[in-house]
Structure formats: structure tokens, C-alpha cells
C-alpha positions in Angstrom: 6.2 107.3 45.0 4.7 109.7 47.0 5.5 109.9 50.7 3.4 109.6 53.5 3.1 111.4 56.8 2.3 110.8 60.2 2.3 112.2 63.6 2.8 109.9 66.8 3.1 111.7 70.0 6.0 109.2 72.1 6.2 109.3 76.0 9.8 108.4 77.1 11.5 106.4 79.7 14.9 107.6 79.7 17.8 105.4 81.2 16.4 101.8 80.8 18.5 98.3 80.4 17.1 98.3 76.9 16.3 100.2 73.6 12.5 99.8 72.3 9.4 101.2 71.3 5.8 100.0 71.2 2.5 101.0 70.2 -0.1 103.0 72.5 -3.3 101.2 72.2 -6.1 103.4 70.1 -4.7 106.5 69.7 -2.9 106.7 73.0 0.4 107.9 73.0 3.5 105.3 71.9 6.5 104.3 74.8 9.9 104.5 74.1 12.5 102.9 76.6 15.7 104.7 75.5 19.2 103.7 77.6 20.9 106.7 76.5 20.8 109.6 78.9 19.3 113.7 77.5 22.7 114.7 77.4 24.1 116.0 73.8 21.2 115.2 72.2 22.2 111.3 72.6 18.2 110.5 73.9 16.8 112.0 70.3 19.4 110.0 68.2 18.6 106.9 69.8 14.7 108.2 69.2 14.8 108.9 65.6 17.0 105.5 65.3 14.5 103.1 66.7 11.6 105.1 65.1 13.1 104.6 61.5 14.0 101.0 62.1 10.5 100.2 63.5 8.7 102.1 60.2 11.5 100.9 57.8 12.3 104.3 57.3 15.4 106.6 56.6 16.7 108.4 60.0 16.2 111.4 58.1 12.6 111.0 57.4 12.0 111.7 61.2 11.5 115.0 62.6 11.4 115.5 66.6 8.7 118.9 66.7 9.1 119.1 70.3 10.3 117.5 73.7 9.2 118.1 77.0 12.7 119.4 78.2 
């Protein structure tokens, strides 16, 4: 089966009570409330985790192209 692709752009809240991630509205950009801090690459683990488990995905079927910092 071939795959498909796609390309979300995700603004981030970093250091929240809780992991989760919901849909922009339109084409607006997704949310992602992460409670891991940017430090050792925790933030992007925790990322790619909740992206795969919301598409019912394999973690590594998700690529980060960029972050902000």
C-alpha cells in the first residue's frame, strides 16, 4: 500500500501539566502542549510520539524539517 504524505506546520507550548495535540481550524497551524522541556531533544520525542499516536502512525514515519530554536 502506498504511503501517504503530509505536511502540518505545529506551534508549541512547551512545559504544560499535560501532553496533547489538536487541530488548527482551516489550514491554520496545529497546537501541541508538550510537558517535556527543549533539553536533549526530549520536546521532539515527545512531538513525534503524540503525532504518530494521533495519525496511527509508526514514530518513524515522522520527520521534524525544522524548529524555531
Amino acid at each position: 500500500m502506498p504511503t501517504k504524505t503530509i505536511r502540518i506546520t505545529i506551534k508549541v507550548k512547551r512545559n504544560s501539566r499535560t501532553s496533547k495535540l489538536e487541530a488548527g481550524e482551516g489550514d491554520g497551524p496545529w497546537t501541541a502542549w508538550l510537558k517535556s522541556p527543549p533539553i536533549d531533544g526530549k520536546a521532539n520525542r515527545e512531538l513525534i510520539a503524540l503525532v504518530a499516536e494521533y495519525f496511527d502512525c509508526r514514530k518513524s514515519e515522522i520527520i521534524i524539517k525544522h524548529g524555531q530554536n
